[in-house]
C-alpha positions in Angstrom: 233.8 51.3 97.7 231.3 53.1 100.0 230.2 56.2 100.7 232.2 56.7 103.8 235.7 55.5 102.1 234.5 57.5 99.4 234.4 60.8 102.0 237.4 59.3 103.4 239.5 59.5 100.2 238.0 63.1 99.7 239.0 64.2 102.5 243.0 62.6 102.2 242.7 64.0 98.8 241.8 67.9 100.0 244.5 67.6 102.8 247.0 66.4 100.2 245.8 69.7 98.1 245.9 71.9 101.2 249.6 71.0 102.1 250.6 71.3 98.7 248.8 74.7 98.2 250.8 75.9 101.6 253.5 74.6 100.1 253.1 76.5 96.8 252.4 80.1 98.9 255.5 79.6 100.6 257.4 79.4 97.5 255.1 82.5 95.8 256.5 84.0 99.0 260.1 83.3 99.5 260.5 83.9 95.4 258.8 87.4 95.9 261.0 88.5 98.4 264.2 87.0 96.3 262.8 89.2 93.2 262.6 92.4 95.4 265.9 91.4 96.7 267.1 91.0 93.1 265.6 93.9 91.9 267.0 96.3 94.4 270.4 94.5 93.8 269.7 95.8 90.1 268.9 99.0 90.9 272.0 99.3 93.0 274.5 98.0 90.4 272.9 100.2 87.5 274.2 103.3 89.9 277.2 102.3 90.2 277.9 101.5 86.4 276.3 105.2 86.0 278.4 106.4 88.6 281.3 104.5 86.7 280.4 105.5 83.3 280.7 109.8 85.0 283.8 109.1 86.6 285.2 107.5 83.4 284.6 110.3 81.1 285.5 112.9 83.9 289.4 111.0 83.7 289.0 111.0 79.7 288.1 114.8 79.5 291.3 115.4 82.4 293.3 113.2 79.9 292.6 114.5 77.2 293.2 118.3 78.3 296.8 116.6 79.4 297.3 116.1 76.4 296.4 119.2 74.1 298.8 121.1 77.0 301.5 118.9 76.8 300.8 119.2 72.6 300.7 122.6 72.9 303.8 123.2 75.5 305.5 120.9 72.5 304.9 122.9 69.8 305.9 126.3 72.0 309.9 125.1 73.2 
């Protein structure tokens, strides 16, 4: 092989690297937007569980003041 295939199958070589290093920023790229995505997803869903989470123990605390009332109208008749 001489120096000019030589050069010649350097330079396929570093156009096969540059395609596939475009190729690997795209995907760096697309799979940092899909983590923000993902992450922001979290986020939301965590404050709705929170929000959840309050609004169940607000209908446990109403319940359970039901309760001791009708206990306590109970024990009064």
């Amino acid at each position: 092989m001489n120096n000019e295939e030589q050069a010649i199958d350097a330079d396929a070589e570093l156009k096969g690297l540059e395609t596939r290093l475009g190729e690997l920023l795209t995907l760096v790229h697309r799979l940092a937007e899909e983590n923000r995505a993902l992450r922001a997803r979290q986020e939301l869903l965590a404050g709705e569980r929170n929000s959840l989470l309050n609004r169940g123990d607000q209908v446990r605390t109403r319940v359970e003041s039901m309760i001791a009332r009708l206990r306590l109208m109970e024990h009064s008749a």
